[in-house]
C-alpha positions as CSV (number, residue, x, y, z in Angstrom):
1,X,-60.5,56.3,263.1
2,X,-61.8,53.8,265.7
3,X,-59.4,53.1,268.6
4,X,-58.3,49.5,268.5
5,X,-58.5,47.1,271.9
6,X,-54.9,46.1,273.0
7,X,-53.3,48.2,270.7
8,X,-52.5,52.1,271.1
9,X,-51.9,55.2,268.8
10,X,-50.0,58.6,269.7
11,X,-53.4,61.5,268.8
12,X,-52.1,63.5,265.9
13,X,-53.7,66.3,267.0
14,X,-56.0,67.4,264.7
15,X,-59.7,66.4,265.2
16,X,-60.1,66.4,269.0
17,X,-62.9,64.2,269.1
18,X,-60.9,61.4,267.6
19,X,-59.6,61.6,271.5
20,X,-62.4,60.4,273.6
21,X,-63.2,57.4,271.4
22,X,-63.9,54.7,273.7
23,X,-64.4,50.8,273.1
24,X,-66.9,49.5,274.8
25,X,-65.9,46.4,277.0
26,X,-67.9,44.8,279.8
27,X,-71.2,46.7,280.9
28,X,-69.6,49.9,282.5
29,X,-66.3,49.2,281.4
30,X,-64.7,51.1,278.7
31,X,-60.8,51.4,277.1
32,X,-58.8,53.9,275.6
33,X,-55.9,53.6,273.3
34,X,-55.2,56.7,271.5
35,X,-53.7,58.9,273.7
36,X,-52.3,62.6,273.9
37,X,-48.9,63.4,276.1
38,X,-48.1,66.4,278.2
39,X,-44.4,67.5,278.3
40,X,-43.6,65.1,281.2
41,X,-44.2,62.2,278.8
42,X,-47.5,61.0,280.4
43,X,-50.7,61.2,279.4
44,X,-51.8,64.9,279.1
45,X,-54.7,65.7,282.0
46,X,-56.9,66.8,279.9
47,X,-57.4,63.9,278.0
48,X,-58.1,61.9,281.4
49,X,-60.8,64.6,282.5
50,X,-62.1,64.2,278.6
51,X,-62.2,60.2,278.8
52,X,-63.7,60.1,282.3
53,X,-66.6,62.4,281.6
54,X,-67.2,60.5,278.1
55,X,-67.3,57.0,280.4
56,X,-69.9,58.3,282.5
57,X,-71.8,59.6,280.1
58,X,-72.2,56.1,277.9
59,X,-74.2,54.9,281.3
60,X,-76.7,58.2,281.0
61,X,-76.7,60.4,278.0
62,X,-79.6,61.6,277.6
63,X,-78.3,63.9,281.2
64,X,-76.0,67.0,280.9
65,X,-72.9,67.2,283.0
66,X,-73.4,68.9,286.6
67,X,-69.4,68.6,288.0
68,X,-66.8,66.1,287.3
69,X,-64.2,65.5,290.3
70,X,-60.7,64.1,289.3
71,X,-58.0,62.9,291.3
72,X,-55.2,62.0,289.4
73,X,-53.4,59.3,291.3
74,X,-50.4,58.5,288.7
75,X,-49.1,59.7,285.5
76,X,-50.5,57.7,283.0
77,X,-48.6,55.9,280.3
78,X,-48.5,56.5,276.9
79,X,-48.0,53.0,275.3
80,X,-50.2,51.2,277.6
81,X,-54.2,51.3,276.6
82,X,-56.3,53.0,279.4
83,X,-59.2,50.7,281.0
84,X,-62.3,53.1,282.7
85,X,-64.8,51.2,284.8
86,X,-67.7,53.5,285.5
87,X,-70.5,52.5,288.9
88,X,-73.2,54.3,289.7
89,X,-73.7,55.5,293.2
90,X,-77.2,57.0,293.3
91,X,-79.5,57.5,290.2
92,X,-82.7,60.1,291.5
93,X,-84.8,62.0,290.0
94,X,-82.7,65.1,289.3
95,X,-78.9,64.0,289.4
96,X,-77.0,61.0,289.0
97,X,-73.6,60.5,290.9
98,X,-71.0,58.0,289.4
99,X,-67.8,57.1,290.5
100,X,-65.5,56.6,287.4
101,X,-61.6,54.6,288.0
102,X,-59.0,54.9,284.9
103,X,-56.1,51.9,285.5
104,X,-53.2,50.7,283.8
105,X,-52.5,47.1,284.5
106,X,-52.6,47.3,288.6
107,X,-51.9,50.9,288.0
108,X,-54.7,53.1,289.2
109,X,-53.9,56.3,287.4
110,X,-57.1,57.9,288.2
111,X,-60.5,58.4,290.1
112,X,-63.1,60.6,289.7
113,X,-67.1,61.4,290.4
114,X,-69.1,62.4,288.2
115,X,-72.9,64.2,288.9
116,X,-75.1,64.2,285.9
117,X,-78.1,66.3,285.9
118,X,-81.8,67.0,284.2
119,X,-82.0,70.8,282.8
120,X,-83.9,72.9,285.6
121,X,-85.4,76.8,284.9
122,X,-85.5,78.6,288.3
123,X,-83.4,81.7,289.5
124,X,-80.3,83.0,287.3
125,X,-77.4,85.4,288.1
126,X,-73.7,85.1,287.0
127,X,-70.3,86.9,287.5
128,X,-70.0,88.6,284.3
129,X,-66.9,89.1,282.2
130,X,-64.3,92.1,282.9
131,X,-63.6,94.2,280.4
132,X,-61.2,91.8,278.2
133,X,-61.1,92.2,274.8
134,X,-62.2,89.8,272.2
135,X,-59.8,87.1,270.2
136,X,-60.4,89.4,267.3
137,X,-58.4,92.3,268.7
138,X,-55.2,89.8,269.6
139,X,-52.4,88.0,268.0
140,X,-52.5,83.9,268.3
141,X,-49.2,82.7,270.1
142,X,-47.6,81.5,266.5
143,X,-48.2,85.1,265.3
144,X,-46.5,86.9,268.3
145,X,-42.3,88.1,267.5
146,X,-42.4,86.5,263.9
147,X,-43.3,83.0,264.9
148,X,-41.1,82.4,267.9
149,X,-43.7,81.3,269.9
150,X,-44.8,78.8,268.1
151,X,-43.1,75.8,269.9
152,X,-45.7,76.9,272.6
153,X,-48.6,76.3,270.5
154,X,-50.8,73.3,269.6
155,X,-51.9,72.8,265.9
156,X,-55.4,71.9,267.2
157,X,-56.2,74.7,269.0
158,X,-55.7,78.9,268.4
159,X,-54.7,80.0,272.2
160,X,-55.1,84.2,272.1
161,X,-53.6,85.5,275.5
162,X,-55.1,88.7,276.9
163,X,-51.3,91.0,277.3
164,X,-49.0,88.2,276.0
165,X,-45.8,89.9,276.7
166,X,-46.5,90.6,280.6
167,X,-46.9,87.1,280.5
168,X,-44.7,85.5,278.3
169,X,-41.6,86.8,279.0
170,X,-41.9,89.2,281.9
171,X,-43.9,88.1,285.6
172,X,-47.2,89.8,286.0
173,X,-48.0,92.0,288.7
174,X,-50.9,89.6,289.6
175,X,-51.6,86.2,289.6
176,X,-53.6,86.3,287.3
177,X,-54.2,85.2,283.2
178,X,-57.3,85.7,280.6
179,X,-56.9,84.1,277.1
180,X,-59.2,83.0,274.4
181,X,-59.4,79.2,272.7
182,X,-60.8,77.9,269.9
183,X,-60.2,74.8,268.0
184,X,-59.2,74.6,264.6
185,X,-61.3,71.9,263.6
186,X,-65.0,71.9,264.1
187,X,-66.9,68.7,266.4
188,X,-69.5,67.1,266.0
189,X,-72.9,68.4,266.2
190,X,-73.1,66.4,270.1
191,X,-73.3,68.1,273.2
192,X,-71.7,65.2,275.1
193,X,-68.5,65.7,272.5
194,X,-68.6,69.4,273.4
195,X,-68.7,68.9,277.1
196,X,-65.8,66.6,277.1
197,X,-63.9,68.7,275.3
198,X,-64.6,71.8,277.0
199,X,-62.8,69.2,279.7
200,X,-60.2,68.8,278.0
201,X,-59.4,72.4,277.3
202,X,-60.1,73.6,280.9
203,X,-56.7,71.8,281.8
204,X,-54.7,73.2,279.5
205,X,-52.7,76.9,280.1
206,X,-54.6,76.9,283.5
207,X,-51.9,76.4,285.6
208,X,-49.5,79.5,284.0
209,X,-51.6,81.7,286.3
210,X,-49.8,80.5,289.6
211,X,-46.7,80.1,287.3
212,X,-46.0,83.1,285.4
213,X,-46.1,84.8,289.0
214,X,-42.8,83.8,289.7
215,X,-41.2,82.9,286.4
216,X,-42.2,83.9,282.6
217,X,-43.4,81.5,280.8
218,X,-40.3,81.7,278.3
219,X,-38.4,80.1,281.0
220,X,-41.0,77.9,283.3
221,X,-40.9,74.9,280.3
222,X,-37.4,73.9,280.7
223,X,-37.0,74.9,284.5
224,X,-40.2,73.4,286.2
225,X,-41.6,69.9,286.7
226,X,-45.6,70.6,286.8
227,X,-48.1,67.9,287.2
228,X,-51.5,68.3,288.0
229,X,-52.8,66.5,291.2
230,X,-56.3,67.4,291.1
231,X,-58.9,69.1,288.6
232,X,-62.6,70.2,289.2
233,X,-64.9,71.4,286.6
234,X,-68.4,72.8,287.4
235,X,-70.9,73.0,284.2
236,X,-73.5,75.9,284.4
237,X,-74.6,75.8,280.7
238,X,-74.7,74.2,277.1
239,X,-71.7,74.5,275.9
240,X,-70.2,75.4,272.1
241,X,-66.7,74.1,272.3
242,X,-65.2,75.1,269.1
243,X,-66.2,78.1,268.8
244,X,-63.7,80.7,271.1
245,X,-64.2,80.4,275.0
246,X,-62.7,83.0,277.2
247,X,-60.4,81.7,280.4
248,X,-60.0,84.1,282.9
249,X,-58.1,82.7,285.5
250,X,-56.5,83.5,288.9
251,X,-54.1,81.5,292.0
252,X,-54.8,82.4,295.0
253,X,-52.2,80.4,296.7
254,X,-49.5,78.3,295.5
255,X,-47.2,77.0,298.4
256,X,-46.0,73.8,299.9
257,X,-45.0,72.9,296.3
258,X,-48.7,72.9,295.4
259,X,-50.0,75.9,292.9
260,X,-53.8,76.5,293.2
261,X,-55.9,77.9,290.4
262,X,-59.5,78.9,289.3
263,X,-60.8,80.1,286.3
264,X,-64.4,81.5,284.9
265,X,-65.0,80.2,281.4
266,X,-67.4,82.2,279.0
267,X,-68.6,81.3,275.4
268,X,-68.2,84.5,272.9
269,X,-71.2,86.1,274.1
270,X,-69.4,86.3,277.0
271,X,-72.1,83.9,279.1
272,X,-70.5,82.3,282.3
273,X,-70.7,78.3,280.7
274,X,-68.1,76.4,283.2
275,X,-65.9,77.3,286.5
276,X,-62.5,75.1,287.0
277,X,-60.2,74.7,289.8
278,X,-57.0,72.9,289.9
279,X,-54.3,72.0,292.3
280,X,-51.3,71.1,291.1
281,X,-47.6,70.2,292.0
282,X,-45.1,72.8,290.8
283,X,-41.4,72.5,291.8
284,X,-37.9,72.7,289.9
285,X,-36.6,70.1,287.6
286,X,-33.6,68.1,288.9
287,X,-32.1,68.4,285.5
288,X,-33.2,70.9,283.0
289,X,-35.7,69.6,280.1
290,X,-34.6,69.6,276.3
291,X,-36.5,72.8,274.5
């Protein structure tokens, strides 16, 4: 289903893709109209990150992501479309920078830069992977305490957390988080769909690292207001988005109201594919939200 100019659809979240559909505009101008929320009623992060990278990667896409940059300026709106204007800042023989802004009417909801790159061989190390069991030896978080998790969960998307119950309902003694992902629904066969999903996904449980810390999860929905403030994801690797990627993430600081968090991501053969940071606001509700 093609997104439609002017108009704008609520994702029903089941083929991901369907997400970062854009209609082409103006040269370097693009809109969005079916959008995904978060549990603040905005436009969920994720799909931002998504939609920015696809933007910049109508310009070049023959070029695989290098980093993408996001500052998200305000919360999007749900029934508005989005409009992404994409300039190019320096085009050379290895990388491309681009600067890419998302608005809403006059509302600037976000800015971000965006480095494409040609593939280049030379020297190779990685972090490797703790020893962290694979998705086959855990429950997914609808199948944890006869289902009564499964408000938490996504129909798109299986979410296997490494430990569930020192996170779900007790605070760790870290903190820290590892989980698996995989969709439930398989892409297309494009890396450029893969990346921006693997964009997507990298926003989403991240921040219950710097949470869970200092309240389980069973009670952070309904007590916390947490918006994301700025996200950064650095691509080392072709990337198979649905098939299960590992998140192992950790906070090393959350203060000031702000939580900090990075996170390692590795395909099932457990190869280092993307690392993501995010800063985001964290702070209690002023009055507690429904569910």
């Amino acid at each position: 289903m093609s997104a439609l100019k002017g108009l704008t659809q609520r994702w029903d979240q089941q083929c991901l893709a369907q997400l970062f559909e854009l209609l082409p505009d103006l040269p370097g101008a693009f809109t969005a109209s079916i959008h995904d929320s978060n549990l603040n009623g905005r436009v969920f992060g994720g799909q931002l990150l998504a939609q920015a990278l696809a933007a910049a990667q109508q310009l070049h896409p023959q070029l695989m992501p290098a980093t993408l940059h996001c500052l998200f300026l305000q919360g999007a709106q749900t029934d508005l479309p989005l409009h992404f204007r994409v300039t190019q800042l320096q085009h050379g023989k290895r990388f491309c920078n681009l600067l890419v802004s998302a608005q809403q009417g006059d509302r600037r909801v976000l800015e971000a830069q965006v480095t494409l790159q040609t593939p280049i061989s030379g020297f190779f190390h990685m972090t490797p992977a703790s020893d962290i069991p694979g998705p086959e030896h855990l429950l997914a978080l609808d199948q944890l305490e006869d289902g009564s998790w499964a408000s938490f969960a996504r129909p798109f998307v299986e979410l296997r957390i490494v430990d569930p119950q020192r996170y779900l309902r007790h605070c760790p003694a870290q903190p820290a988080i590892a989980y698996w992902l995989k969709l439930r629904t398989r892409l297309p066969c494009s890396p450029a769909v893969h990346n921006q999903a693997l964009a997507y996904l990298s926003d989403y449980w991240i921040n219950s690292a710097a949470i869970s810390y200092h309240l389980p999860v069973e009670h952070a929905r309904a007590r916390l207001f947490v918006s994301s403030m700025n996200h950064s994801v650095w691509y080392h690797r072709p990337v198979v988005a649905d098939d299960w990627l590992l998140f192992v993430g950790k906070s090393h600081s959350l203060q000031n109201g702000r939580g900090l968090t990075q996170a390692r991501v590795y395909d099932r053969a457990r190869n280092l594919v993307a690392s993501v940071a995010q800063d985001c606001l964290v702070g209690e509700r002023d009055t507690p939200a429904a569910g």
